[in-house]
C-alpha positions as protocol buffer text, in pm:
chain_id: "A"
residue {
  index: 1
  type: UNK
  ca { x: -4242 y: 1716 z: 2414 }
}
residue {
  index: 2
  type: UNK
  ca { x: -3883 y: 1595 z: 2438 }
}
residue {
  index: 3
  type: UNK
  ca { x: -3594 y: 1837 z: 2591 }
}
residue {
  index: 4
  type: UNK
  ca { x: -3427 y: 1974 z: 2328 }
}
residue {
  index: 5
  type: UNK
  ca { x: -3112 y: 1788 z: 2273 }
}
residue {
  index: 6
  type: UNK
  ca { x: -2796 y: 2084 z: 2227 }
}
residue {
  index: 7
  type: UNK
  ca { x: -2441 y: 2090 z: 2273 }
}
residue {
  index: 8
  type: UNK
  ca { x: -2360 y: 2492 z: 2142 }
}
residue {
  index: 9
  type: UNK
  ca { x: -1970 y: 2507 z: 2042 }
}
residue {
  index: 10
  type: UNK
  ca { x: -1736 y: 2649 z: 1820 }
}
residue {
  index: 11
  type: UNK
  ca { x: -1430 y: 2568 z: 1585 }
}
residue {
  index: 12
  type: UNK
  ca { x: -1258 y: 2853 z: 1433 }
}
residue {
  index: 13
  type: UNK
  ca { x: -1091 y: 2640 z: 1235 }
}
residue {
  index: 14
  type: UNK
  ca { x: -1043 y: 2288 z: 1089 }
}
residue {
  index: 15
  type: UNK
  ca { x: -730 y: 2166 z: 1277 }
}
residue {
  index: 16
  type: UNK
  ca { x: -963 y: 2315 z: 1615 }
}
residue {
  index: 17
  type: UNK
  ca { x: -1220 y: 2060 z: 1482 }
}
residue {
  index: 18
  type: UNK
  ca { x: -1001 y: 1784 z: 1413 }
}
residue {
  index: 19
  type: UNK
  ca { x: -819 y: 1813 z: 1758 }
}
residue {
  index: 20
  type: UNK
  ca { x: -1169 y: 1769 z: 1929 }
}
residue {
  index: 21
  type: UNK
  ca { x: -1260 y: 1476 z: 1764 }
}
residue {
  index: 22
  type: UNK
  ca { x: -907 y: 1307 z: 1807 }
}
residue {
  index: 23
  type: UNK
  ca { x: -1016 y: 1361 z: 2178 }
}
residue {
  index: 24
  type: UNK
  ca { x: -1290 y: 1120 z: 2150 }
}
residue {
  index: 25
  type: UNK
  ca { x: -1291 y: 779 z: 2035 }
}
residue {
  index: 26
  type: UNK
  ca { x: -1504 y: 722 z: 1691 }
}
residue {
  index: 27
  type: UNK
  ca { x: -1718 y: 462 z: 1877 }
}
residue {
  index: 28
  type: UNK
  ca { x: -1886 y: 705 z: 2062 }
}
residue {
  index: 29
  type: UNK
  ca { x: -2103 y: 770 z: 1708 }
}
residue {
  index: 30
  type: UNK
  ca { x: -2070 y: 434 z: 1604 }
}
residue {
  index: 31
  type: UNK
  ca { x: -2421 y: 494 z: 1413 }
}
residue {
  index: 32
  type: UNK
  ca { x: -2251 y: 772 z: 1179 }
}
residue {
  index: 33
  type: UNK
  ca { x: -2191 y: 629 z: 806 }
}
residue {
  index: 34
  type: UNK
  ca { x: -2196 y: 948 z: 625 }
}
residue {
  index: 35
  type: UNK
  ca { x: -2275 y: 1288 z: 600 }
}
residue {
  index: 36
  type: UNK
  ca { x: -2559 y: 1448 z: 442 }
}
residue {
  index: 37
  type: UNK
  ca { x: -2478 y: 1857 z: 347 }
}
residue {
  index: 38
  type: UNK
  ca { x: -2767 y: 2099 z: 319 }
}
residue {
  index: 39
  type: UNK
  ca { x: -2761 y: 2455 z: 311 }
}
residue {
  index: 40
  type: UNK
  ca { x: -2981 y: 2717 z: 531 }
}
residue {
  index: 41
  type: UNK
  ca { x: -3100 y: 2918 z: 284 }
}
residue {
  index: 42
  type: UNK
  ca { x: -3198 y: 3168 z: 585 }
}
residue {
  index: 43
  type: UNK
  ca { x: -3019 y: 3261 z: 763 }
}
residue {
  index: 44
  type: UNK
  ca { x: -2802 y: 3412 z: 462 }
}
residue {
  index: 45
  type: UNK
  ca { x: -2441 y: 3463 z: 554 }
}
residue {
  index: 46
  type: UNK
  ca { x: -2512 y: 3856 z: 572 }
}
residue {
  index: 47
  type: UNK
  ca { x: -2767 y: 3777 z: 873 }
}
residue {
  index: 48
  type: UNK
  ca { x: -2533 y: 3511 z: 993 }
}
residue {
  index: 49
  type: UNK
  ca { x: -2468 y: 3648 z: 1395 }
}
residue {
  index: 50
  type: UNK
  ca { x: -2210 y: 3344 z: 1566 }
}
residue {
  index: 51
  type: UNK
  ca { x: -2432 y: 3203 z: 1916 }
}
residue {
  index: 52
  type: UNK
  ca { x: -2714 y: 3449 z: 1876 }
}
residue {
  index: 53
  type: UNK
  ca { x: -2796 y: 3277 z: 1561 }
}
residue {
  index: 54
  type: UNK
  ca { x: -2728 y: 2939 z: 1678 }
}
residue {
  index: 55
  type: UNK
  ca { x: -3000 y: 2964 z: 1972 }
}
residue {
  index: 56
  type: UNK
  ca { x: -3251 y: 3134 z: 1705 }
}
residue {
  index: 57
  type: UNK
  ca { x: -3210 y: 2788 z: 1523 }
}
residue {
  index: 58
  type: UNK
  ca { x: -3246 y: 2613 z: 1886 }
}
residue {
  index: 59
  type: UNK
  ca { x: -3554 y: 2770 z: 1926 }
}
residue {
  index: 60
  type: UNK
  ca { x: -3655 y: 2726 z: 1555 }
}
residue {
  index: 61
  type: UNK
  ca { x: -3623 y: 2363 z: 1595 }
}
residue {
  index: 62
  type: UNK
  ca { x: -3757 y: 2296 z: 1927 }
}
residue {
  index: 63
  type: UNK
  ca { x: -4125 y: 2457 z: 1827 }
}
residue {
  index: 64
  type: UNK
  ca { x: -4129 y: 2227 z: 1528 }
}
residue {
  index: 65
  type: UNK
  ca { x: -4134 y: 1977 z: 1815 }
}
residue {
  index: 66
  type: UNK
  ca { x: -3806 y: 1829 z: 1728 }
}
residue {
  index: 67
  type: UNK
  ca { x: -3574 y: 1712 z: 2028 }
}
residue {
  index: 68
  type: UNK
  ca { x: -3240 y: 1806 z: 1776 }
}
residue {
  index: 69
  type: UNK
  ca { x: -3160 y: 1974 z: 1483 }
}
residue {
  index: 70
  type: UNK
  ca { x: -2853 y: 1933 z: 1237 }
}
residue {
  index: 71
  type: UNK
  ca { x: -2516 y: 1879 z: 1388 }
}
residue {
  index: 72
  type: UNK
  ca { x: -2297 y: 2165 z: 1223 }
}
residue {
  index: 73
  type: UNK
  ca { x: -2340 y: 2483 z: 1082 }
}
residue {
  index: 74
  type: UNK
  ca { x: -2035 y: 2595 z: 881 }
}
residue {
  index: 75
  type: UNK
  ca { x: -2021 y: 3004 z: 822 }
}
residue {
  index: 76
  type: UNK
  ca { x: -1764 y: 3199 z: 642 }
}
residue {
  index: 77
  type: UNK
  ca { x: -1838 y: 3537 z: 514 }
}
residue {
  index: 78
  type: UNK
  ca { x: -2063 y: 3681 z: 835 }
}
residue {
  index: 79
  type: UNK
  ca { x: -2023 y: 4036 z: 941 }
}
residue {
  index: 80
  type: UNK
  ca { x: -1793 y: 3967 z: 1210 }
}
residue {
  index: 81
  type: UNK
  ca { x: -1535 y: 3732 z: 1111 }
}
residue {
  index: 82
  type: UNK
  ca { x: -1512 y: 3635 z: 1470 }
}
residue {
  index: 83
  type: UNK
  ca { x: -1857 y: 3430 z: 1409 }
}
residue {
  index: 84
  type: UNK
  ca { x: -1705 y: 3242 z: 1130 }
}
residue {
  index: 85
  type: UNK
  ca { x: -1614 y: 2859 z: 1148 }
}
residue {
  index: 86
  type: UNK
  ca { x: -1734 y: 2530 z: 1275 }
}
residue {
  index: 87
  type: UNK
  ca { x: -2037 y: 2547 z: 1491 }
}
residue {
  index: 88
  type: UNK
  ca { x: -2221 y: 2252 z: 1657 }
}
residue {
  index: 89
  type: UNK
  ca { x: -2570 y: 2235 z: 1741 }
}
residue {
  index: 90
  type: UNK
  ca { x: -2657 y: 1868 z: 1824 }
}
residue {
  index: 91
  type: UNK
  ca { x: -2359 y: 1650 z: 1977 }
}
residue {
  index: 92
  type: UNK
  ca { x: -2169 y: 1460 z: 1719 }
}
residue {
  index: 93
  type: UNK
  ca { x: -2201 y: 1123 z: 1936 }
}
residue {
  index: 94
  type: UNK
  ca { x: -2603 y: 1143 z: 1885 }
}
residue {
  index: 95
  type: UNK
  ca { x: -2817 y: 1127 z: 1628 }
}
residue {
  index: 96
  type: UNK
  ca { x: -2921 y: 1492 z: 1471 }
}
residue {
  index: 97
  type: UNK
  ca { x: -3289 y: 1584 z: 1261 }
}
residue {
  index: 98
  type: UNK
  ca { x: -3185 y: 1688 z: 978 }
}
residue {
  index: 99
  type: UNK
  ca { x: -3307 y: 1487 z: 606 }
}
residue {
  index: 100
  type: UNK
  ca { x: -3571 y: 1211 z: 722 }
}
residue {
  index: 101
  type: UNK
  ca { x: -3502 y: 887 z: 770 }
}
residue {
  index: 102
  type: UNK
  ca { x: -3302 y: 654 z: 684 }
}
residue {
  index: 103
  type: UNK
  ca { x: -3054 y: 973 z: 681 }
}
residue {
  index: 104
  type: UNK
  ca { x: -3123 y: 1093 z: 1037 }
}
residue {
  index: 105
  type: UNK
  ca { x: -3024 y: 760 z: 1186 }
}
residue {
  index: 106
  type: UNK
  ca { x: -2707 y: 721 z: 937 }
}
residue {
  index: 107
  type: UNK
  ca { x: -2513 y: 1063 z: 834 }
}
residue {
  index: 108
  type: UNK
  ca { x: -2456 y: 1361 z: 1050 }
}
residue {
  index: 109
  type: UNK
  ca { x: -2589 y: 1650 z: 902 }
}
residue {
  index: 110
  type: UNK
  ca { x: -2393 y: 1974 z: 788 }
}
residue {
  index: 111
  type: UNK
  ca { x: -2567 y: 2256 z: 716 }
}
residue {
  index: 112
  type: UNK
  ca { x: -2373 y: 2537 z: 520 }
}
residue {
  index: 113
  type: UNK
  ca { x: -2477 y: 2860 z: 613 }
}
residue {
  index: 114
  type: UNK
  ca { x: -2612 y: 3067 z: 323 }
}
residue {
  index: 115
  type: UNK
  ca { x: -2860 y: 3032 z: -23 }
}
residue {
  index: 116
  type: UNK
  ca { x: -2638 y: 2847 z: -245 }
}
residue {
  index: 117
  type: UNK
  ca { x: -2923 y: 2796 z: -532 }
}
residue {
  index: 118
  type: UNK
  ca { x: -2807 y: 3064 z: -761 }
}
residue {
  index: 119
  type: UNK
  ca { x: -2413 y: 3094 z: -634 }
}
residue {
  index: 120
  type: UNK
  ca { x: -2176 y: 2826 z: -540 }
}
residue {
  index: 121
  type: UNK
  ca { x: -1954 y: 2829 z: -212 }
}
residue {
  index: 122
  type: UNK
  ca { x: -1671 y: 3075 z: -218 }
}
residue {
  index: 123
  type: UNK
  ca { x: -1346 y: 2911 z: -231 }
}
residue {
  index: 124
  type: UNK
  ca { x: -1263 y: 2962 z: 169 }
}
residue {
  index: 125
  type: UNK
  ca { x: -1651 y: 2832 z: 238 }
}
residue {
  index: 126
  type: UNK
  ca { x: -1547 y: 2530 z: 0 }
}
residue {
  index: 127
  type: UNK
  ca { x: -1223 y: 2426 z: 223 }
}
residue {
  index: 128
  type: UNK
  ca { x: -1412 y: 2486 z: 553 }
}
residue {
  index: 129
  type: UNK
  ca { x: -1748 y: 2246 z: 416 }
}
residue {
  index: 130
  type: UNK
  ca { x: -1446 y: 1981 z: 301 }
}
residue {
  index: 131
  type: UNK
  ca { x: -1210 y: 2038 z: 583 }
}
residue {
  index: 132
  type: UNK
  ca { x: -1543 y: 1957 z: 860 }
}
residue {
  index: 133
  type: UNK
  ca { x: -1659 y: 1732 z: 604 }
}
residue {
  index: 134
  type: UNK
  ca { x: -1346 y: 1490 z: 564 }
}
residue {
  index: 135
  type: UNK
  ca { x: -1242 y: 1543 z: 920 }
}
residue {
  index: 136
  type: UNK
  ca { x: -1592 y: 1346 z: 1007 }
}
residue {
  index: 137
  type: UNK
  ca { x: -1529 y: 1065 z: 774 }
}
residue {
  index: 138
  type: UNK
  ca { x: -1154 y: 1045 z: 863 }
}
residue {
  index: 139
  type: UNK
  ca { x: -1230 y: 991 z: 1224 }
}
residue {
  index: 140
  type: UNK
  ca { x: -1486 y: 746 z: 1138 }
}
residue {
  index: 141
  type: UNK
  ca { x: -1232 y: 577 z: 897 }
}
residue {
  index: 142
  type: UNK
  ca { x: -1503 y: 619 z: 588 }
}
residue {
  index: 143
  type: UNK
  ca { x: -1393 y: 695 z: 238 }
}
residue {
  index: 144
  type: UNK
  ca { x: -1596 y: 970 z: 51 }
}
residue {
  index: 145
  type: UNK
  ca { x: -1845 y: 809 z: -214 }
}
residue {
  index: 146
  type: UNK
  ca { x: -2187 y: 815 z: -328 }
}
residue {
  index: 147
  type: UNK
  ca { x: -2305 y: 630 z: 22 }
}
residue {
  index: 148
  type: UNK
  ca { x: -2088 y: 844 z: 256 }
}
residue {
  index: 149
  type: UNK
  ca { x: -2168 y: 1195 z: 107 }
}
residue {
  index: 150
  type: UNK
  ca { x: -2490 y: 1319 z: 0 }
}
residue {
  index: 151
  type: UNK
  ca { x: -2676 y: 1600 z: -62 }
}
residue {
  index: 152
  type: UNK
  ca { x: -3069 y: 1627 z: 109 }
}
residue {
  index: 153
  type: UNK
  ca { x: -3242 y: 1649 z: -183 }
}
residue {
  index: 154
  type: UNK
  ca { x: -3051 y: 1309 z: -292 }
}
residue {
  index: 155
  type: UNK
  ca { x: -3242 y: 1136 z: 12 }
}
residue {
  index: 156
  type: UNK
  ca { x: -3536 y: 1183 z: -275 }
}
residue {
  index: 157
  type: UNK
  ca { x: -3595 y: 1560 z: -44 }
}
residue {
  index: 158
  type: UNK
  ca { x: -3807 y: 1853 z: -271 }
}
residue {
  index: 159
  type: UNK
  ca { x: -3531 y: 2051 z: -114 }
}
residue {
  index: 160
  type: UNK
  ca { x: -3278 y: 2163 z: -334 }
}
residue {
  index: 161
  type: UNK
  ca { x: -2985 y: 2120 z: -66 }
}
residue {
  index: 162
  type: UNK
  ca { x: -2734 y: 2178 z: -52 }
}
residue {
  index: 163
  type: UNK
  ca { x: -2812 y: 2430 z: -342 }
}
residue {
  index: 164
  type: UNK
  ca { x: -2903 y: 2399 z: -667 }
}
residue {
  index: 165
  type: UNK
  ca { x: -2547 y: 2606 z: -776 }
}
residue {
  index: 166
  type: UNK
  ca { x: -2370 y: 2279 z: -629 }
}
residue {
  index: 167
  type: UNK
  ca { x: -2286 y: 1962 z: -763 }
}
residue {
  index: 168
  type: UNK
  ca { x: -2287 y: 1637 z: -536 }
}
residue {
  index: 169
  type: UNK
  ca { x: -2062 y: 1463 z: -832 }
}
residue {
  index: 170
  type: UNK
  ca { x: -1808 y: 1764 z: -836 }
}
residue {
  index: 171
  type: UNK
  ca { x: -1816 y: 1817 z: -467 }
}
residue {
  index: 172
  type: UNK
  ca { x: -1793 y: 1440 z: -458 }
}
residue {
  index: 173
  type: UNK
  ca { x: -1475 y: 1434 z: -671 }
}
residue {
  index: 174
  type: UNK
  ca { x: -1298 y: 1704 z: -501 }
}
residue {
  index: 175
  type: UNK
  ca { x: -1330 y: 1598 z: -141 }
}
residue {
  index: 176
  type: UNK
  ca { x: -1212 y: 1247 z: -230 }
}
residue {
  index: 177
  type: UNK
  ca { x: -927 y: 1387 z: -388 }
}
residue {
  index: 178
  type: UNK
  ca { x: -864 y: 1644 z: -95 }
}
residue {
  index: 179
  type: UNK
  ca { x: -860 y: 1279 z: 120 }
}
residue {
  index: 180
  type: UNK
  ca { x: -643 y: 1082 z: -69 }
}
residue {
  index: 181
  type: UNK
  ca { x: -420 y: 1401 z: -120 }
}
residue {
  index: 182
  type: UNK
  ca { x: -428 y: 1380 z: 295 }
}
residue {
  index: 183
  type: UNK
  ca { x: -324 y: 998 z: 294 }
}
């Protein structure tokens, strides 16, 4: 079995997250198209517990015999605030598991932390999943569209990702009107 491939951090916020990828050039993930949201149905944002919870998925992921997992988790709403925000599993300059193929080789995968089948995201949830979101395709210089943001279960997935209370087409809209808003 492979070494699991992890690189643990944390971005309380968006403008954190967007100063850490202007510190890299976008040719370091040259692969990255897109990004493909999901949702983790467990842990639920109540269990939701920062680094602690971020290993249990390392571990989670490595005895499924994978050598990565999904790139970022984004939480808002867990008991301790401080455990809120942008968290990174697999590096953004390598490939991630996270939706089968041919999405594992083309989109980084975000996964939103919580069970969004029978609620949508809260409105603060909403602007972090679009602020990591668009901050991706920005620094790959990608405009949000049907081939540049997806959903796992529209990689023809039985999952219901990113949750069967959100809509790809509305989510879809928004963000591309949150980037234009940001040209």
């Amino acid at each position: 079995m492979s070494k699991f491939r992890s690189d643990i951090r944390q971005w309380k916020s968006v403008a954190d997250f967007r100063a850490h990828l202007s510190s890299h050039h976008p040719s370091v993930a040259w692969w990255a198209l897109g990004v493909t949201l999901h949702h983790t149905w467990k842990p639920r944002r109540q269990d939701w517990r920062g680094f602690k919870s971020m290993e249990s998925l390392r571990k989670f992921y490595t005895a499924k015999g994978w050598d990565s997992g999904p790139h970022l988790f984004i939480a808002y709403g867990s008991p301790d605030p401080a455990d809120d925000g942008i968290w990174q599993l697999t590096a953004l300059n390598e490939r991630g598991i996270h939706a089968g193929y041919p999405a594992n080789h083309r989109h980084w995968g975000i996964e939103v932390v919580g069970d969004y089948d029978k609620e949508p995201w809260s409105m603060p949830l909403h602007d972090l999943v679009e602020g990591a979101t668009l901050a991706l395709l920005d620094w790959r210089g990608l405009a949000v569209g049907a081939k540049t943001l997806k959903g796992h279960r529209e990689w023809g997935s039985p999952k219901t990702c990113p949750g069967r209370a959100i809509s790809m087409d509305i989510i879809r809209r928004d963000f591309a009107q949150a980037q234009m808003r940001e040209q």
